[in-house]
C-alpha positions as YAML, in Angstrom:
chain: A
units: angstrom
residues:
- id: 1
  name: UNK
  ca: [99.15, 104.32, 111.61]
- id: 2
  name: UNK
  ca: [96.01, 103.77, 112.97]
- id: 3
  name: UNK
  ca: [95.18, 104.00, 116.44]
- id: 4
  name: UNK
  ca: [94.10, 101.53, 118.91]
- id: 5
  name: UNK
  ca: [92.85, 103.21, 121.84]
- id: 6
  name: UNK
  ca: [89.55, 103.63, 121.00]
- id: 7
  name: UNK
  ca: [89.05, 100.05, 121.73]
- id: 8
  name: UNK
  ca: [91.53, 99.10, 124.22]
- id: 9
  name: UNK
  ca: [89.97, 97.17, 126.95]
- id: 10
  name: UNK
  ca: [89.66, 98.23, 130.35]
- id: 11
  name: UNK
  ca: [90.64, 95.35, 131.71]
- id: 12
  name: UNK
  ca: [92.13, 91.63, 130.97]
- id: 13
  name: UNK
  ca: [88.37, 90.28, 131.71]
- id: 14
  name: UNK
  ca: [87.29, 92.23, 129.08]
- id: 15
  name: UNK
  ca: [89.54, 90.45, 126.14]
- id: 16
  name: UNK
  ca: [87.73, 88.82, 124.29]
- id: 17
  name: UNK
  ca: [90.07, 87.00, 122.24]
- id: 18
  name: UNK
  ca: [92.43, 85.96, 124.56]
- id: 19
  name: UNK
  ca: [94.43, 83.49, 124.36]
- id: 20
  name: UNK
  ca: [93.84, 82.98, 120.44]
- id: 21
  name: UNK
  ca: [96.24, 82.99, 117.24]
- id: 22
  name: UNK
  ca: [94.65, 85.17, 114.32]
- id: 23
  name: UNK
  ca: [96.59, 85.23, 111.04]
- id: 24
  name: UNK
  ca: [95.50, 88.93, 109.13]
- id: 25
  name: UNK
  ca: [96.44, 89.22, 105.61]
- id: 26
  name: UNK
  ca: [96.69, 92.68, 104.16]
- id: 27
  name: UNK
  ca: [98.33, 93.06, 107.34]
- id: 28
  name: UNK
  ca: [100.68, 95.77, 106.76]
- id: 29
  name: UNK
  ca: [98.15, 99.27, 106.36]
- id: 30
  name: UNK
  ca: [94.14, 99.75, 106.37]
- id: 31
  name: UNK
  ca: [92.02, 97.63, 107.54]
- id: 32
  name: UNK
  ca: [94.26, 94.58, 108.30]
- id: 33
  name: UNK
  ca: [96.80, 97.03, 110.21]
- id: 34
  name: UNK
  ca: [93.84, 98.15, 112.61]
- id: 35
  name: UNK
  ca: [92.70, 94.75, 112.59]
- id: 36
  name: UNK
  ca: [96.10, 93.46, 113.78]
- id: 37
  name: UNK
  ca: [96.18, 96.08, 116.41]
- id: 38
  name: UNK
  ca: [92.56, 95.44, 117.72]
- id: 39
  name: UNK
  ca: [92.88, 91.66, 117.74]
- id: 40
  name: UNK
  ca: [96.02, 92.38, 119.87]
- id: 41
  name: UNK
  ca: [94.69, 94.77, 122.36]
- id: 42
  name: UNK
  ca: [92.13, 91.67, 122.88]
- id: 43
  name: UNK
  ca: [94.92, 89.14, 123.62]
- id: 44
  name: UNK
  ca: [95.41, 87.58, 120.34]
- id: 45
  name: UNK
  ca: [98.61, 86.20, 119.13]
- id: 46
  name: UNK
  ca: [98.61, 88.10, 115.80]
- id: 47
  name: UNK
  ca: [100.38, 87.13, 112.82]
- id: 48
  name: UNK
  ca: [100.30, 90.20, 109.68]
- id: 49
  name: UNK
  ca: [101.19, 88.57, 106.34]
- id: 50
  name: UNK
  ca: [101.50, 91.18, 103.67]
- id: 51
  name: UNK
  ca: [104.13, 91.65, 100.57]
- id: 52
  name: UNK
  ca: [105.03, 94.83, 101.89]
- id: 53
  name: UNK
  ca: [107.72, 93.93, 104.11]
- id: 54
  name: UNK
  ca: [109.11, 97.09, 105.17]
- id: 55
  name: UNK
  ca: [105.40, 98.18, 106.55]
- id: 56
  name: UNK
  ca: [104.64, 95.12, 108.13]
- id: 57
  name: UNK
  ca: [107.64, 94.00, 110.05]
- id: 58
  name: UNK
  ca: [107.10, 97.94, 111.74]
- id: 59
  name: UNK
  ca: [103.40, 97.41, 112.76]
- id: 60
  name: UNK
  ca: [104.36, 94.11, 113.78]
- id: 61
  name: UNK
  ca: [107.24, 95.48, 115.77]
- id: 62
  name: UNK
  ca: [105.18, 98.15, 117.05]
- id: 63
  name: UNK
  ca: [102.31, 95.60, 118.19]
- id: 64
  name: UNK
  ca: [104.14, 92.73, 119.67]
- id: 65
  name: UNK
  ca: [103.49, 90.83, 116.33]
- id: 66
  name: UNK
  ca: [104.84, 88.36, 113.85]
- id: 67
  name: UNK
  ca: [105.13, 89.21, 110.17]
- id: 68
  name: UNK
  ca: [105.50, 86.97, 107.67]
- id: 69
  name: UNK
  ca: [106.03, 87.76, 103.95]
- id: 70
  name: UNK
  ca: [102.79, 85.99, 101.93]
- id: 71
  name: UNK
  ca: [101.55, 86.03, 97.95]
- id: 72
  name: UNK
  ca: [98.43, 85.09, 98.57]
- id: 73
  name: UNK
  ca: [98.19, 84.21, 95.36]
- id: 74
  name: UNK
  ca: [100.91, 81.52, 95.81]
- id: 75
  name: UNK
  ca: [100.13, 78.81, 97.25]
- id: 76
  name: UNK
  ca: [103.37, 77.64, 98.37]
- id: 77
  name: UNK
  ca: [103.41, 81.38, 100.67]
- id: 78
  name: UNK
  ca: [99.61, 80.08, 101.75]
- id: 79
  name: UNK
  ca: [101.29, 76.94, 103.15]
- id: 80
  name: UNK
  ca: [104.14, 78.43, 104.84]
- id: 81
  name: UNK
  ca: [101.96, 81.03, 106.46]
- id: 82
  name: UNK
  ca: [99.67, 78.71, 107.73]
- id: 83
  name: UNK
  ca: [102.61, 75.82, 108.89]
- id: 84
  name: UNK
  ca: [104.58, 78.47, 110.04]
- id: 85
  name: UNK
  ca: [101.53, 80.17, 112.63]
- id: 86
  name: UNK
  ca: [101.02, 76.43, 113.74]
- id: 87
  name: UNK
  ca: [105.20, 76.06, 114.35]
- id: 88
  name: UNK
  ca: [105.20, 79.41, 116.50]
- id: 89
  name: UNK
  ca: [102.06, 78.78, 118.40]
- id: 90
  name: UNK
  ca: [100.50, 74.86, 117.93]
- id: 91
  name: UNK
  ca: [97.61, 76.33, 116.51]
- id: 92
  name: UNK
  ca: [95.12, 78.73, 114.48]
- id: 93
  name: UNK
  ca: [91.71, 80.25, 115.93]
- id: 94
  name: UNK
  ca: [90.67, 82.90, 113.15]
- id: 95
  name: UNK
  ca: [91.75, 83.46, 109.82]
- id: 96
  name: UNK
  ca: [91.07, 87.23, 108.93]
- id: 97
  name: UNK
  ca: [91.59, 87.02, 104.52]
- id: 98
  name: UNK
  ca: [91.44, 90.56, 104.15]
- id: 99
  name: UNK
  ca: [94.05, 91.11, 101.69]
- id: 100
  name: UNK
  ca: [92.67, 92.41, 98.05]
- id: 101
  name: UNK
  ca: [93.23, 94.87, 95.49]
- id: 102
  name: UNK
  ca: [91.55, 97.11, 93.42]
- id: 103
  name: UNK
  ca: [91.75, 98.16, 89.36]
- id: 104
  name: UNK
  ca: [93.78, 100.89, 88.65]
- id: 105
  name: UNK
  ca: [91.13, 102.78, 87.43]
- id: 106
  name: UNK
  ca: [86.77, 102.11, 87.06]
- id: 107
  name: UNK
  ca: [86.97, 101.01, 83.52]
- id: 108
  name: UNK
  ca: [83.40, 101.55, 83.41]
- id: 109
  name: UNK
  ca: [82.43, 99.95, 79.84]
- id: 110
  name: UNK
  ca: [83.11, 96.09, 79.39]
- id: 111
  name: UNK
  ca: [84.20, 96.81, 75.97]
- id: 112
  name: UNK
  ca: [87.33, 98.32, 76.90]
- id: 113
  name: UNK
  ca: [88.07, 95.88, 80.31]
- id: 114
  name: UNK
  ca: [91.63, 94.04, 79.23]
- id: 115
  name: UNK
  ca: [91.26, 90.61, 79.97]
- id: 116
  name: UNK
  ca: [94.88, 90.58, 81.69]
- id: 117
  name: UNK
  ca: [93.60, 93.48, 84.30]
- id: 118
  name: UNK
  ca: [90.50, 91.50, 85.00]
- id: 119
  name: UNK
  ca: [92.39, 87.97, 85.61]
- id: 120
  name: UNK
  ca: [94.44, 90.16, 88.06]
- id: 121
  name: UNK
  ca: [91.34, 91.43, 90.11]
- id: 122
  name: UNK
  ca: [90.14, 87.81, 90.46]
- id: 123
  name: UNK
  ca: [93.29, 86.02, 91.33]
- id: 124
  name: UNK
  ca: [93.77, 88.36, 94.36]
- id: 125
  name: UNK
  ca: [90.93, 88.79, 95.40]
- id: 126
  name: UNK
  ca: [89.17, 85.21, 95.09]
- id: 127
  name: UNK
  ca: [91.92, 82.91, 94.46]
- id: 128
  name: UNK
  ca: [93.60, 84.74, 97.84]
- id: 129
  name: UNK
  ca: [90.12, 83.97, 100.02]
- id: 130
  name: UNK
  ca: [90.13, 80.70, 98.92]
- id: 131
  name: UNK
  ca: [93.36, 79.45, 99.33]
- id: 132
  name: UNK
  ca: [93.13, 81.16, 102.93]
- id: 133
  name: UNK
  ca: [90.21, 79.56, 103.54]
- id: 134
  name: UNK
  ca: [91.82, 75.95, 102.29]
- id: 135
  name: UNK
  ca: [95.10, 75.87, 104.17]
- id: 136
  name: UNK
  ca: [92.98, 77.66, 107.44]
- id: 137
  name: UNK
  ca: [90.57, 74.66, 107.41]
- id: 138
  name: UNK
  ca: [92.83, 71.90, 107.08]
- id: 139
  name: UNK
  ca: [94.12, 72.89, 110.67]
- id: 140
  name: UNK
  ca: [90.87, 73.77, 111.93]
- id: 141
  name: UNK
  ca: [89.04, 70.42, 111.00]
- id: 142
  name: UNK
  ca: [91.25, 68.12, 113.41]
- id: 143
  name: UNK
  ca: [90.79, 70.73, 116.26]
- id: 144
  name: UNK
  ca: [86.97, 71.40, 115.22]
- id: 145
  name: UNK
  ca: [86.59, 74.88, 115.85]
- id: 146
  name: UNK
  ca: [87.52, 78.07, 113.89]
- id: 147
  name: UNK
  ca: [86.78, 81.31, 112.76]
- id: 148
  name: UNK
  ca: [87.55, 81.94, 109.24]
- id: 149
  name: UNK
  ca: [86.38, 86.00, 107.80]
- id: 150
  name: UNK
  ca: [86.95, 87.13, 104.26]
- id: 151
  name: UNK
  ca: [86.45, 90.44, 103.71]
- id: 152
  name: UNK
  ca: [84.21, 91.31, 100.47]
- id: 153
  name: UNK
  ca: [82.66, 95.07, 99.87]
- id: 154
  name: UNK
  ca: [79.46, 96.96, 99.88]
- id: 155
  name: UNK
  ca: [80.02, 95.46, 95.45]
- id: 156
  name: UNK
  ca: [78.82, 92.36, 96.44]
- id: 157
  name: UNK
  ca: [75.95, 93.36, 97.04]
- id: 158
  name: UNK
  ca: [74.69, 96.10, 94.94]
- id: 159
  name: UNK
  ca: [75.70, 96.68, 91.34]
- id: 160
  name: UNK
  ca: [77.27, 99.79, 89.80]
- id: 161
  name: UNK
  ca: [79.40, 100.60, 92.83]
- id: 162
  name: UNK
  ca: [83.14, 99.74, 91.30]
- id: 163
  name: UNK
  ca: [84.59, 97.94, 87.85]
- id: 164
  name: UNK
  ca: [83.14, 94.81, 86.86]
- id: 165
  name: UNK
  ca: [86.19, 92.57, 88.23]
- id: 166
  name: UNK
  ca: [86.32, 93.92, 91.26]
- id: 167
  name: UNK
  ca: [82.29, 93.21, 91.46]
- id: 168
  name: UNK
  ca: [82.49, 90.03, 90.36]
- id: 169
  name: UNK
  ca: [85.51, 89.08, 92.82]
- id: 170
  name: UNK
  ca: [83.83, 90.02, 95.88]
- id: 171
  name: UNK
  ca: [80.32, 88.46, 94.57]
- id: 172
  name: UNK
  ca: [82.79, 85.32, 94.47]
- id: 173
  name: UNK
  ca: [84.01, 86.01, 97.66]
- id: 174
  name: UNK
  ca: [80.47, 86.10, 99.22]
- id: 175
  name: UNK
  ca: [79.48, 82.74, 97.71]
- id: 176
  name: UNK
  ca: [82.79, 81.18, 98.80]
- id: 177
  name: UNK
  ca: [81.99, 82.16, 102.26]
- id: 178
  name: UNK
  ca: [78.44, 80.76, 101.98]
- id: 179
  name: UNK
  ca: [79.42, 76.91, 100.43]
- id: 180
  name: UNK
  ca: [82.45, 76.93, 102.50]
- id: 181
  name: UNK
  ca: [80.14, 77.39, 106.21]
- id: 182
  name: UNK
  ca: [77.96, 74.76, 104.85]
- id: 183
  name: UNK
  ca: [80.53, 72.35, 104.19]
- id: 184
  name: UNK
  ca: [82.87, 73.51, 107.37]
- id: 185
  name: UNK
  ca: [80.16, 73.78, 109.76]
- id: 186
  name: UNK
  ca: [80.05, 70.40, 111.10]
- id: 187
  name: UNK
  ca: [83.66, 70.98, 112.15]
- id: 188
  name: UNK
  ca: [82.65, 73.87, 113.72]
- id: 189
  name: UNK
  ca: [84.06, 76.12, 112.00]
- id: 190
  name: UNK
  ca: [82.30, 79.34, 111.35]
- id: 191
  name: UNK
  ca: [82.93, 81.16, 108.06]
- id: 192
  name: UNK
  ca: [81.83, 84.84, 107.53]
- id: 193
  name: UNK
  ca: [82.39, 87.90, 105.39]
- id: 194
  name: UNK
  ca: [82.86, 91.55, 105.95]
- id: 195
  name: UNK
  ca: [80.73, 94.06, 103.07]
- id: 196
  name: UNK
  ca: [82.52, 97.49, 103.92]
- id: 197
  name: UNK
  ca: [81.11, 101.07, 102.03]
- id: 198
  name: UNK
  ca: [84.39, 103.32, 100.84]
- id: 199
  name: UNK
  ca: [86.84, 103.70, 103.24]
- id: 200
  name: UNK
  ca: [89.22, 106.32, 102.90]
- id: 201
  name: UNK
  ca: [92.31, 103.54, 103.19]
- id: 202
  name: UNK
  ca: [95.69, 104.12, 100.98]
- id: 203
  name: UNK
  ca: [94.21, 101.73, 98.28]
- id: 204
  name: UNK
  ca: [91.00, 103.74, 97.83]
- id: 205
  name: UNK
  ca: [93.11, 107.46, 98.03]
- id: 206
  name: UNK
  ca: [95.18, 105.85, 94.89]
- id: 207
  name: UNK
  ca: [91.67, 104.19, 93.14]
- id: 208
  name: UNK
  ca: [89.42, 106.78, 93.07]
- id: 209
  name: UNK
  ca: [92.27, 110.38, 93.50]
- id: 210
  name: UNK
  ca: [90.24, 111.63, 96.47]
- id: 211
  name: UNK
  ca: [91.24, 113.18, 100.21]
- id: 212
  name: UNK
  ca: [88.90, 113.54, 103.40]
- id: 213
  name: UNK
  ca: [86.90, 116.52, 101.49]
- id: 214
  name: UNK
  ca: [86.35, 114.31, 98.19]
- id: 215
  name: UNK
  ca: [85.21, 111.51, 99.97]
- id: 216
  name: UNK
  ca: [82.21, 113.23, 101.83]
- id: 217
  name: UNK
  ca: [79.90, 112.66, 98.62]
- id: 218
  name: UNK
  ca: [79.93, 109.07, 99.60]
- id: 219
  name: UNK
  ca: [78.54, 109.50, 103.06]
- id: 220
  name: UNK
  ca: [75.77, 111.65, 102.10]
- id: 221
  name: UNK
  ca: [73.22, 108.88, 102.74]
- id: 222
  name: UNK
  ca: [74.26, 108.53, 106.80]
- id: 223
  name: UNK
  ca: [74.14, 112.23, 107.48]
- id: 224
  name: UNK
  ca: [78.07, 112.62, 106.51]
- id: 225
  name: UNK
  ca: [79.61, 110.59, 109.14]
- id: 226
  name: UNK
  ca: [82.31, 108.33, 107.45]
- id: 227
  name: UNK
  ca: [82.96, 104.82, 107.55]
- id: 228
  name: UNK
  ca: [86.40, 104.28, 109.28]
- id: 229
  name: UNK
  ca: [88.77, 101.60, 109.47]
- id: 230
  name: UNK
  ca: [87.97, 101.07, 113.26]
- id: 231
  name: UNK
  ca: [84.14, 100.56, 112.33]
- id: 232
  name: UNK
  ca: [85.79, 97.54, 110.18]
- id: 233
  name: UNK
  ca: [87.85, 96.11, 112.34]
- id: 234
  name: UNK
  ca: [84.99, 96.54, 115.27]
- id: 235
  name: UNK
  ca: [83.11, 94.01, 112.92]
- id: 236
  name: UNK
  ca: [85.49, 91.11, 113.01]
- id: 237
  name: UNK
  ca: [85.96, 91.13, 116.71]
- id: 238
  name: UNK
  ca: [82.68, 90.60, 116.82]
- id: 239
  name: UNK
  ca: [82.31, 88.22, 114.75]
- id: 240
  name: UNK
  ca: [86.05, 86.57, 115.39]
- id: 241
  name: UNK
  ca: [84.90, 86.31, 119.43]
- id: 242
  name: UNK
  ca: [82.90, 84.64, 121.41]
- id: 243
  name: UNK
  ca: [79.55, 86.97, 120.76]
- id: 244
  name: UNK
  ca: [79.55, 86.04, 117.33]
- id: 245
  name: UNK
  ca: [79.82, 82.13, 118.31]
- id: 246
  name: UNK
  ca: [76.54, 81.49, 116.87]
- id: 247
  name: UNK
  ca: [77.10, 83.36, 113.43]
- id: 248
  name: UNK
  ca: [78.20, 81.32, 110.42]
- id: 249
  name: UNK
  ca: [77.52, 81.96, 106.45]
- id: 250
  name: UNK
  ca: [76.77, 85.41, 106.78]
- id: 251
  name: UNK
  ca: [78.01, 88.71, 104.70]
- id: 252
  name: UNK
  ca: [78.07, 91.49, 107.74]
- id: 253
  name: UNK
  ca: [77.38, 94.35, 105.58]
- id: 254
  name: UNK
  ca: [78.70, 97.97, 106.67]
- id: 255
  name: UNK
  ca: [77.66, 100.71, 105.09]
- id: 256
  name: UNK
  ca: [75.24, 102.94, 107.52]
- id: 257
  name: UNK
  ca: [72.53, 101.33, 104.98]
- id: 258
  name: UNK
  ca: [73.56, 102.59, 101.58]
- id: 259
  name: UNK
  ca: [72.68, 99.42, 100.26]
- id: 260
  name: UNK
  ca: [69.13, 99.13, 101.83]
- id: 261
  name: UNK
  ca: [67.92, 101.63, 99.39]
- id: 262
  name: UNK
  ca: [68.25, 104.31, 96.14]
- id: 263
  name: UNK
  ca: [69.36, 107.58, 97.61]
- id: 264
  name: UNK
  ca: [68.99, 108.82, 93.66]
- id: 265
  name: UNK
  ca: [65.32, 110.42, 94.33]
- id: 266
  name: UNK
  ca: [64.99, 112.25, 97.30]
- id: 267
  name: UNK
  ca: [61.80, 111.19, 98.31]
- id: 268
  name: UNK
  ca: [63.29, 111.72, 101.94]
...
């Protein structure tokens, strides 16, 4: 599990999300778990929704949590988290849709993409941000404030980095975030993504077959220092509190600038 003491804060004046009720899909391991964790060490009321039970009841446990089993895919499980968050604690500050999943291997030619695998890629990770997103705001609008974060990946912004679902879905993801702050603003409700680079997460170890030492040709472009869960979950604190009250419609990208510019010449 990851840790949380990197980011504890030194004192209860330093919370800064005291006193609010975050819901964290994809609660259970990566970067929901250190999400969950974070948020708490800041004086959220955290709720982890994940499909793996067994993982998320423990982190919850181990936090001071509430899990709650959620599809998020399935509407019906969107509505009972939501209802259920607003049953145990009258109401819902930030919405972290962080769940998503990846293809089970690059399936780099669109010729041989199934249509079945690709349906699969978008339903979790679109139809999950939006339905978040809907049953989130429908609770935020009569209290008229919010913080609603999806996260997308570094593949929403540059091409060639993963399979063409998974592209596509977090492309999607990024212009859900974008119509949704324009129509949710005026509620004040600020809607935001996170644009990680690789992470070496459970999901990515079973994608791409790598371990630390694999992974360090990805990190090449920020002097080998590797993009962590922590860095992740450092990102929507920020923009979940206070200092990122002022921030609405905007992909935070993290990646140590991999996608400012082609690393393919060295002409540095």
């Amino acid at each position: 599990m990851a840790s949380a003491s990197s980011s504890l804060p030194s004192s209860a004046a330093s919370k800064r999300l005291e006193g609010k009720v975050a819901i964290i899909t994809g609660g259970a391991r990566g970067i929901g778990e250190c999400t969950a964790r974070l948020f708490r060490n800041h004086g959220a009321k955290v709720i982890i929704a994940d499909i793996r039970d067994e993982l998320g009841t423990v982190v919850a446990q181990d936090i001071g949590a509430t899990y709650i089993h959620c599809d998020i895919t399935n509407e019906s499980d969107m509505t009972n988290l939501v209802n259920t968050t607003i049953s145990l604690h009258g109401k819902l500050d930030i919405m972290f849709n962080n769940a998503g999943i990846v293809d089970s291997s690059m399936k780099p030619s669109i010729l041989d993409y199934d249509t079945t695998d690709f349906k699969k890629i978008i339903d979790v990770n679109i139809l999950g941000p939006f339905l978040g997103t809907k049953h989130a705001a429908r609770v935020m609008i009569p209290k008229r404030s919010g913080c609603i974060i999806s996260t997308a990946s570094c593949a929403s912004v540059t091409g060639g980095l993963s399979s063409h679902a998974y592209t596509c879905s977090k492309f999607a993801v990024v212009g859900l975030v974008k119509n949704t702050a324009v129509e949710l603003g005026k509620y004040g409700i600020r809607v935001n993504s996170i644009s990680p680079h690789i992470i070496l997460t459970e999901l990515v170890k079973e994608f791409l077959k790598v371990d630390e030492e694999g992974m360090k040709k990805y990190y090449t472009h920020f002097g080998g220092k590797p993009l962590t869960t922590q860095h992740i979950a450092d990102a929507a604190l920020y923009l979940a509190s206070d200092d990122g009250g002022y921030v609405s419609g905007h992909n935070l990208v993290v990646d140590g600038g991999y996608t400012t510019g082609s690393y393919n010449f060295g002409l540095f």
